[in-house]
C-alpha positions as CSV (number, residue, x, y, z in Angstrom):
1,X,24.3,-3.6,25.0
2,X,23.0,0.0,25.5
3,X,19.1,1.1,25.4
4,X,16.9,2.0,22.6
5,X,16.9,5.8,22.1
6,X,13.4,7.5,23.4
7,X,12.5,10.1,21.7
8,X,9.0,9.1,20.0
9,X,5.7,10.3,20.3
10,X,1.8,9.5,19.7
11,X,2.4,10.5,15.3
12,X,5.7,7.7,14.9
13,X,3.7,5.6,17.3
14,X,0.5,5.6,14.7
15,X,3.0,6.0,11.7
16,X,4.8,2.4,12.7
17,X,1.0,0.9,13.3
18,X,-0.3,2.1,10.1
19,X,2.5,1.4,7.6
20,X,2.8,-2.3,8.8
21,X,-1.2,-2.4,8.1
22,X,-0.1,-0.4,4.5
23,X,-4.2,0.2,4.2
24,X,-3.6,1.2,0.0
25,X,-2.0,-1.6,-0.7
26,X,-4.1,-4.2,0.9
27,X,-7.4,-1.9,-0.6
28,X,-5.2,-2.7,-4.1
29,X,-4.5,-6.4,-3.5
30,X,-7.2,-8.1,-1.1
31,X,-10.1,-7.3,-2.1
32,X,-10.4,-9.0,-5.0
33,X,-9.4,-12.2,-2.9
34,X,-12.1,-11.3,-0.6
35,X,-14.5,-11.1,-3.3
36,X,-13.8,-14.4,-4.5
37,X,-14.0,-15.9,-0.7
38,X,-17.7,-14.0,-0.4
39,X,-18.5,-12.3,-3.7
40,X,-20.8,-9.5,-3.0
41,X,-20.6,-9.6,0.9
42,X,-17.0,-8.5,0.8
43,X,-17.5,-5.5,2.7
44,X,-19.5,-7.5,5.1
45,X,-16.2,-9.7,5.8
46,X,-14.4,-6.1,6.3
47,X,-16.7,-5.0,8.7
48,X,-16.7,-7.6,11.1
49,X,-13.3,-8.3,10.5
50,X,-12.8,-4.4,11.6
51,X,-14.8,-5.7,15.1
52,X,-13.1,-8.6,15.3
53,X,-9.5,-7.1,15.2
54,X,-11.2,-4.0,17.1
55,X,-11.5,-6.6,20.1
56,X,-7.9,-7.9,19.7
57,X,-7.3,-4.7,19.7
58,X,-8.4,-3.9,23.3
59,X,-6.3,-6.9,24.7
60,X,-3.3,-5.2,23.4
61,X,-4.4,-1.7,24.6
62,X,-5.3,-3.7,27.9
63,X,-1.3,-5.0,28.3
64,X,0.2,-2.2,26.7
65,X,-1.4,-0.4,29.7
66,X,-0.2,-2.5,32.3
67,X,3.6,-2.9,30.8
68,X,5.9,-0.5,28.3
69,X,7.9,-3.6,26.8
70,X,9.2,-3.3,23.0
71,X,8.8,-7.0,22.9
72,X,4.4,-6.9,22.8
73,X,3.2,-9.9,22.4
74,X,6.5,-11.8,24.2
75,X,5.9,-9.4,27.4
76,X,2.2,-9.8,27.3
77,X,1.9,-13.4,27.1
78,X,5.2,-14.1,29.6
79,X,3.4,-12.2,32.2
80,X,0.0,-14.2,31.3
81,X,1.4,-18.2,30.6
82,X,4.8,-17.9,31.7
83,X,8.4,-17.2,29.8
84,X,8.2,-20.8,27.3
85,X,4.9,-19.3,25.6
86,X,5.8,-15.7,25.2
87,X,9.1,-16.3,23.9
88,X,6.6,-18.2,21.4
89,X,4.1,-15.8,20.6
90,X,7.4,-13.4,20.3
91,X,9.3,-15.8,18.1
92,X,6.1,-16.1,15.9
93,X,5.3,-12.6,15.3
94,X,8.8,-12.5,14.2
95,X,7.8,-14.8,11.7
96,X,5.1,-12.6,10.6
97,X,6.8,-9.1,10.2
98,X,9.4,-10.6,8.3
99,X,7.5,-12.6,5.9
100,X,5.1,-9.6,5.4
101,X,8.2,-7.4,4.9
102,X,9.7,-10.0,2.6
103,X,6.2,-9.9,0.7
104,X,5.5,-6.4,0.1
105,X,8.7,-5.7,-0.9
106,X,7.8,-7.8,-4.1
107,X,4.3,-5.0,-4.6
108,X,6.9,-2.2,-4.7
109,X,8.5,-3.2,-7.9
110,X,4.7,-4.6,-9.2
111,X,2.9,-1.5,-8.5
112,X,6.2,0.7,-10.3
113,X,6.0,-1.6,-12.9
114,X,1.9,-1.3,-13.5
115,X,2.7,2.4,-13.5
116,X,5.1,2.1,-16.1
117,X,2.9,-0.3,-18.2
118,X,-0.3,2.7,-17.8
119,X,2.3,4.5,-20.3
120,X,3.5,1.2,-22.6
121,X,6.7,1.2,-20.6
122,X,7.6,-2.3,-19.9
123,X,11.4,-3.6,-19.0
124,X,11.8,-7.4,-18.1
125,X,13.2,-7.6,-14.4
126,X,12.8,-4.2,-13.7
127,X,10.2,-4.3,-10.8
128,X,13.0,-6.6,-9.3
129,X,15.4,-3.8,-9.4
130,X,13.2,-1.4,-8.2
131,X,11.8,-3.9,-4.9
132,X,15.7,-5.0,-4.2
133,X,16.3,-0.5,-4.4
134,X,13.4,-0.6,-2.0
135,X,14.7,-2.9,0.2
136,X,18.2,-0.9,0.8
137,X,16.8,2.0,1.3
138,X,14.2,0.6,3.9
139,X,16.8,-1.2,5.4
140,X,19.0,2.4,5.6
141,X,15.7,4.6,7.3
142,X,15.4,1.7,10.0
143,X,19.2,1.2,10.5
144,X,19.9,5.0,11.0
145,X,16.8,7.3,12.4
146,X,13.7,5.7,13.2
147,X,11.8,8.9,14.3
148,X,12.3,10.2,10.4
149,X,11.3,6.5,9.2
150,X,8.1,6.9,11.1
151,X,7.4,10.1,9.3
152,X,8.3,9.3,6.1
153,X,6.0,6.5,6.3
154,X,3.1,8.4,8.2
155,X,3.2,10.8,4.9
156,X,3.1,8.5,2.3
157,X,0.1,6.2,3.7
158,X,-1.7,9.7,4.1
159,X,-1.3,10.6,0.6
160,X,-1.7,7.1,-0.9
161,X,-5.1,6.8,1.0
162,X,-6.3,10.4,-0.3
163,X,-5.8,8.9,-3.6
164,X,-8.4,5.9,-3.1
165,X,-10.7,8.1,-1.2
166,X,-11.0,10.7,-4.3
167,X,-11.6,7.5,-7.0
168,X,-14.4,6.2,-4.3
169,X,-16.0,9.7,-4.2
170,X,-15.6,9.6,-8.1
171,X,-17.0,6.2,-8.6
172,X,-20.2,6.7,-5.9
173,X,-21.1,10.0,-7.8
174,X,-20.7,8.2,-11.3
175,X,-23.2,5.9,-10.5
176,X,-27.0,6.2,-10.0
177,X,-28.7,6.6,-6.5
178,X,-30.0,3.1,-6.5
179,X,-26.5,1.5,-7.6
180,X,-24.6,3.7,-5.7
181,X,-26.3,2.9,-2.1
182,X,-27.2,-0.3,-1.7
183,X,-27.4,-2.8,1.1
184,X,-26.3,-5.8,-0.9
185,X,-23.1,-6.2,-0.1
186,X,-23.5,-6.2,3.1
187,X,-25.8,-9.5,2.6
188,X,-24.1,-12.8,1.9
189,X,-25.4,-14.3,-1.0
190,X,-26.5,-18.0,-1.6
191,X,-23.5,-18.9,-3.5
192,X,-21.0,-18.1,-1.0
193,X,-22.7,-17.9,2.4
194,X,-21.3,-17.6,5.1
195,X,-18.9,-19.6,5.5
196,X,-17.5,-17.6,1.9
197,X,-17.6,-14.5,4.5
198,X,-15.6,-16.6,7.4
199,X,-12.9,-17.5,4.4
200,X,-12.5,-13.9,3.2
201,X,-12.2,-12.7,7.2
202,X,-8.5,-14.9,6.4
203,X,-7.7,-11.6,4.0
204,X,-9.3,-8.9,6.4
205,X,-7.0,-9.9,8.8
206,X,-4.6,-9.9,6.4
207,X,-5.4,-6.3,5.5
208,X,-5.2,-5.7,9.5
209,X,-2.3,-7.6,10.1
210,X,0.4,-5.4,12.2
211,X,-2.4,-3.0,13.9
212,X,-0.6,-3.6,17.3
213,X,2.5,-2.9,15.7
214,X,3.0,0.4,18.0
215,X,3.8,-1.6,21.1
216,X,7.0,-2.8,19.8
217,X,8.2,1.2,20.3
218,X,7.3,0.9,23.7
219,X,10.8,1.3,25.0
220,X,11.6,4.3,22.6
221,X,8.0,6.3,23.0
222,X,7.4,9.0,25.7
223,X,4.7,8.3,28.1
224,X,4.2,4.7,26.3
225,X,1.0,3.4,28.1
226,X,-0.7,6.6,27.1
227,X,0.9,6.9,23.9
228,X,1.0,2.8,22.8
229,X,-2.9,2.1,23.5
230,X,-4.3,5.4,21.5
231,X,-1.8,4.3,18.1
232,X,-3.4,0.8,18.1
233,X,-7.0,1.9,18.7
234,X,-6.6,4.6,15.8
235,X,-5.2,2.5,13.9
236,X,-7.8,-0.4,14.1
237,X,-10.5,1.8,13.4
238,X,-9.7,4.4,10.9
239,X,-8.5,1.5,8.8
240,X,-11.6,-0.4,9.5
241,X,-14.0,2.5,7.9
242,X,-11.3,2.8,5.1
243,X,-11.6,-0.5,4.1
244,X,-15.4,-1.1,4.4
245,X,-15.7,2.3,2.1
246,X,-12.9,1.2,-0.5
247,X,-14.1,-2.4,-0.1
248,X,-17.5,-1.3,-1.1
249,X,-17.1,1.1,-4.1
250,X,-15.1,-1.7,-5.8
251,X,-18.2,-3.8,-5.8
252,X,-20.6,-1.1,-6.6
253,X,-18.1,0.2,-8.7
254,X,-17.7,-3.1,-10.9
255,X,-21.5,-3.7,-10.7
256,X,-22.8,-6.6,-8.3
257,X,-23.3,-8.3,-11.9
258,X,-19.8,-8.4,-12.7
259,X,-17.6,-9.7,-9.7
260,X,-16.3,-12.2,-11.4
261,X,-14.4,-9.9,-13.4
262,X,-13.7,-8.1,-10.2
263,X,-12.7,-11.1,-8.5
264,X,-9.8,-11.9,-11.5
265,X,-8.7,-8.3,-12.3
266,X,-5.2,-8.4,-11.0
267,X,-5.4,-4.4,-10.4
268,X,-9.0,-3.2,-9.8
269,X,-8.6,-0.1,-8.8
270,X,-6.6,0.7,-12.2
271,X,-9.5,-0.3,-13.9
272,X,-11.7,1.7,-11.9
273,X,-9.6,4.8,-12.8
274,X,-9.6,4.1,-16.1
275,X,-13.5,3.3,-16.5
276,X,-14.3,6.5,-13.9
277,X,-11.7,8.7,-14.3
278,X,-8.7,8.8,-16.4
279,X,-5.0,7.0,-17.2
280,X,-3.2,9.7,-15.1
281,X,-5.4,8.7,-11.7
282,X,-4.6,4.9,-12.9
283,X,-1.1,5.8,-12.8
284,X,-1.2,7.7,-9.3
285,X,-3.3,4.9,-7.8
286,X,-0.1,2.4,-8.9
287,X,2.4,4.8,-7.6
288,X,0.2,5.5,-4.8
289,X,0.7,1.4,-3.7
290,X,4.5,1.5,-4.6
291,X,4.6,3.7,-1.9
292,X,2.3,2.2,0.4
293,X,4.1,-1.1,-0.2
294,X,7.8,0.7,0.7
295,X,5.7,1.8,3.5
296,X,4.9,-1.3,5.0
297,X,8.6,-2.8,3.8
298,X,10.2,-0.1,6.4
299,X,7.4,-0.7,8.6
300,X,7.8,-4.4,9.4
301,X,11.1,-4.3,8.8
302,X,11.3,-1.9,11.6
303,X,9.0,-3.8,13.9
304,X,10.5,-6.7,12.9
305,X,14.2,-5.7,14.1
306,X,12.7,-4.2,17.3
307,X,11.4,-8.4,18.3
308,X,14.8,-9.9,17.6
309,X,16.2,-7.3,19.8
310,X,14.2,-8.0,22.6
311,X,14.7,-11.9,21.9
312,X,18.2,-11.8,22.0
313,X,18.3,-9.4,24.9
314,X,16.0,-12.2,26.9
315,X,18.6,-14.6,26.3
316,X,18.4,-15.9,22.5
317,X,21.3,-14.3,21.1
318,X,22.6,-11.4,22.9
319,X,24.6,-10.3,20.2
320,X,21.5,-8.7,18.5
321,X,20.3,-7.2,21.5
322,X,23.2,-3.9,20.6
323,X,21.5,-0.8,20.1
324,X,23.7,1.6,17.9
325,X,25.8,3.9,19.6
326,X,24.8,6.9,17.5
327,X,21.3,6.4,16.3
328,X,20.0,4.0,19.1
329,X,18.9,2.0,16.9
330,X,18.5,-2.2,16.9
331,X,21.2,-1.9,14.3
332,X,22.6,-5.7,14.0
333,X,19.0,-7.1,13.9
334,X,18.0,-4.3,11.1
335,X,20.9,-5.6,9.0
336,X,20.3,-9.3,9.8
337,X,16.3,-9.3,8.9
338,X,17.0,-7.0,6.3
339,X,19.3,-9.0,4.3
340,X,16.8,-12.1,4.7
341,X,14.3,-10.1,3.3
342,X,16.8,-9.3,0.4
343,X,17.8,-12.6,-0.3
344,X,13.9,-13.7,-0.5
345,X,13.7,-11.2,-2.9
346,X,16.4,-12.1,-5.3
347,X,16.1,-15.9,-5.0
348,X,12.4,-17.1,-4.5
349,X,10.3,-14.0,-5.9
350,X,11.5,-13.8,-9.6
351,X,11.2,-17.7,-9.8
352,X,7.1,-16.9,-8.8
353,X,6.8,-13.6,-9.1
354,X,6.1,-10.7,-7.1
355,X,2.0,-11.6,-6.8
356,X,2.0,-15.3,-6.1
357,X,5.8,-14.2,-3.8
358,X,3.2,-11.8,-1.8
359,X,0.2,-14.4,-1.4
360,X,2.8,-16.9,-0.3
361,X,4.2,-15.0,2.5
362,X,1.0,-13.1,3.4
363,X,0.0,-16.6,4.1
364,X,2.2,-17.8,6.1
365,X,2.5,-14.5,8.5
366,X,-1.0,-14.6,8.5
367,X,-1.2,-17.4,10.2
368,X,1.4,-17.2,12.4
369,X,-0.5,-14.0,13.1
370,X,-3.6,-15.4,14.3
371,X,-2.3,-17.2,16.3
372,X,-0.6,-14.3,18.4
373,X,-3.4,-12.5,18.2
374,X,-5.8,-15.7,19.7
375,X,-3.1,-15.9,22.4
376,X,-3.1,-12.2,23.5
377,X,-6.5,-12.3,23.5
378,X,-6.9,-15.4,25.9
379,X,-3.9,-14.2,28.0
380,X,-6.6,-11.1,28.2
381,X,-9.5,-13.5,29.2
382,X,-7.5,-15.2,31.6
383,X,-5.7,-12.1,33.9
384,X,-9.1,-10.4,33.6
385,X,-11.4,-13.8,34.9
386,X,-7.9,-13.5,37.5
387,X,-8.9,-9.9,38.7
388,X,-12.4,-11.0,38.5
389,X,-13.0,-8.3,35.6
390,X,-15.6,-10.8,34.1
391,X,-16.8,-7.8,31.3
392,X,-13.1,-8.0,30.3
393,X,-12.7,-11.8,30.4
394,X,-15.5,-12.6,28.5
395,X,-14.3,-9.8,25.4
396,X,-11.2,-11.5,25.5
397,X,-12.9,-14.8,25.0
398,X,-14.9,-13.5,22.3
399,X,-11.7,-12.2,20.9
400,X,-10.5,-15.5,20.6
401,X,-12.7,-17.7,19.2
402,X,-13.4,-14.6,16.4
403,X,-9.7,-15.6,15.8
404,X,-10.7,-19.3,15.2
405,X,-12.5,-18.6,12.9
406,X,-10.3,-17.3,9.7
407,X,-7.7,-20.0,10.9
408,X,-10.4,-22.8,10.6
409,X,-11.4,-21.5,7.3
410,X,-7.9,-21.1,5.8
411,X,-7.0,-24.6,6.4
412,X,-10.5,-26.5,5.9
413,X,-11.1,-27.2,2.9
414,X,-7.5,-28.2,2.4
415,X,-5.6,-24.9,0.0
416,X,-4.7,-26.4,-3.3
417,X,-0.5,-26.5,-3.7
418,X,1.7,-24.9,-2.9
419,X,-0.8,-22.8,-0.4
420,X,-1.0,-26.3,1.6
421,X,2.3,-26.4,2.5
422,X,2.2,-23.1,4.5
423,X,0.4,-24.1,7.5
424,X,3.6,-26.6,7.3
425,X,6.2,-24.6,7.1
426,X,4.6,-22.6,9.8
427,X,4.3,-25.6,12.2
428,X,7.9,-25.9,11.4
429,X,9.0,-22.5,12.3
430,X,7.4,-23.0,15.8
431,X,9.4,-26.3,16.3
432,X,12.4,-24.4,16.0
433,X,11.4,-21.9,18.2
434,X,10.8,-24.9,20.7
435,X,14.1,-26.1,19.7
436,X,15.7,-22.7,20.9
437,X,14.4,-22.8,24.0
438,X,15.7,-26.6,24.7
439,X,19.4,-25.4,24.5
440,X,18.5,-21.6,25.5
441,X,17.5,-22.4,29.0
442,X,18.3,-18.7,29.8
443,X,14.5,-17.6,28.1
444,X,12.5,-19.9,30.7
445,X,13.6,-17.8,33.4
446,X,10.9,-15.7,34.7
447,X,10.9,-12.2,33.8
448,X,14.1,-12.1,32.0
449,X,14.1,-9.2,29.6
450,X,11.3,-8.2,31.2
451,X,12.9,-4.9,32.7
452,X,12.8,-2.7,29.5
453,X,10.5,0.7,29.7
């Protein structure tokens, strides 16, 4: 099968963690929804949702400590529950770098095309093109050098942050003292309360979602337990302050009398540019989440290819567990995932387009998500209370149930269709996965594919 090449370090480790997150494009897409969950109190969502995710964050660092397996989540929770449930956390975060992968491929072509638009440049189909280009290319970076992916991916989040920071530093100098630092909304408001802040923790999460995705380079990273635990602590927390500060100047920025508006505008922070600054910082802030958004494609992709390896080298399919010859590489399940994502893209997207494509599959990884991340968290509790590290345990708890709490709020009430479905379809996925291991009886066995790093 041959071994994953290992030549990465702390900067590809943080690069793969912070492009699955994409922290520009979520700061251009879920806000708004967060707004509408908890009007002013947005940022309030984002900031406990940074603690939240900050504790989930610790199981992983915890595990990641104790084992260097690519497979994260499927190594951590074998070792916890036993093979059946970590082939099951594995199998659904899967589920979730795909589907994000699938959905932020869509944003490429949206964002390029919103550019375009900034100029009275419009060509029917086009942002199709442009996310199927996207796509290829991803898929080429991931199949062929992952050390340069990680790079390319690390730069482009850099600059495409830079570019939201200066509008925020614009906006917070525009306005007066009194508008410009206020408590408010960090306050829920009567309207919304806070079970409105409980429903927009579903799309801080969201805007989270792939923090831990450094562990799945445990097998190709030097010095992983070092290296693994430091990327997804980074990551969780400089993305946290990011996205309580951009959260923030969009409501100040709109005025605490206007989020309605804020909550409908399909790209906020283009008409922030344009109310603030000028068309040309519109433009960059658009081209700015194209690139975040090709960001996070390679990203999850990458991530993505790196679980199905590990899968099929526990006993699923062990004709994707080949690494390249060459470029050491999880070539076969890069090509495999990346033509799924493809397909989604030409068949399903331009029948919705790319903004209800991306809500629809942020959705359904999401939730898949929160599960994993419940799970890690109370394998935590569980070894912890084990080793009689009660301090531990009880975080790990805490982690858990903060996990309940998005997931109870993004299926009660009941979504209006087709968001109903999801939870579903997700349901569904997980049966299959338990259908895998009925005629796989290879994966129950203890440790198997346990031996990487």
């Amino acid at each position: 099968m041959g071994a994953l090449r290992r030549n990465l370090g702390l900067v590809e480790a943080v690069a793969l963690s912070l492009s699955i997150i994409a922290p520009t494009m979520a700061m251009s897409f879920n806000v708004t929804l967060a707004v509408d969950a908890a009007g002013r109190a947005a940022p309030l969502a984002f900031a406990i949702g940074t603690i939240a995710l900050a504790i989930v964050g610790l199981a992983f660092v915890a595990f990641s400590r104790k084992i260097a397996h690519g497979g994260s989540a499927f190594a951590y929770i074998t070792l916890t529950f036993g093979p059946r449930a970590g082939f099951l956390a594995g199998w659904a975060l899967l589920l979730t770098y795909l589907v994000y992968g699938a959905g932020t491929a869509a944003l490429v072509g949206n964002f390029a095309d919103a550019a375009l638009a900034d100029y009275g440049l419009s060509v029917p189909g086009l942002w199709v093109v442009i996310s199927a280009t996207a796509i290829l290319v991803a898929i080429g970076f991931a199949y062929r050098d992952m050390k340069l992916a990680a790079r390319l991916m690390l730069v482009l989040e850099v600059l495409s942050v830079l570019a939201i920071i200066a509008l925020g530093i614009m906006i917070l100098t525009s306005l007066g003292a009194e508008d410009a630092l206020t408590a408010e909304p960090f306050v829920p408001e009567a309207d919304h309360g806070w079970s409105g802040v409980g429903y927009a923790l579903v799309f801080a999460v969201l805007s989270f979602a792939g923090f831990e995705g450094a562990a799945t380079l445990a097998e190709e990273t030097n010095n992983p337990r070092r290296i693994v635990p430091i990327a997804v602590l980074a990551t969780v927390v400089l993305a946290g302050l990011f996205y309580v500060f951009a959260s923030y100047v969009q409501v100040v920025g709109f005025g605490l009398d206007r989020l309605d508006a804020l909550a409908a505008d399909p790209a906020p922070l283009d008409t922030l540019a344009l109310a603030f600054a000028s068309r040309d910082l519109a433009s960059v802030l658009d081209v700015a989440a194209a690139l975040s958004a090709f960001a996070c494609t390679l990203g999850t992709l990458s991530a993505a290819a790196r679980m199905l390896f590990v899968l099929g080298r526990a006993g699923m399919a062990s004709g994707l567990a080949v690494a390249h010859p060459d470029h050491g590489t999880p070539g076969r399940a890069v090509l495999l995932l990346g033509g799924l994502v493809l397909a989604g893209c030409l068949l399903w997207a331009p029948l919705v387009g790319p903004g209800d494509y991306y809500g629809a599959m942020g959705t359904i990884g999401t939730l898949a998500l929160i599960l994993v991340y419940t799970s890690v968290s109370g394998a935590w509790a569980a070894d912890a209370l084990v080793s009689r590290r009660a301090l531990q345990g009880f975080c790990g708890l805490i982690g858990a149930l903060m996990m309940l709490w998005p997931l109870y709020n993004s299926l009660i009430p009941e979504p209006a269709y087709p968001a109903n479905l999801w939870p579903y379809l997700v349901v569904a996925y997980l049966g299959m996965g338990g259908a895998v291991l009925a005629v796989r009886p290879s994966l129950t066995r203890a440790a198997n594919g346990l031996s990487g790093g």
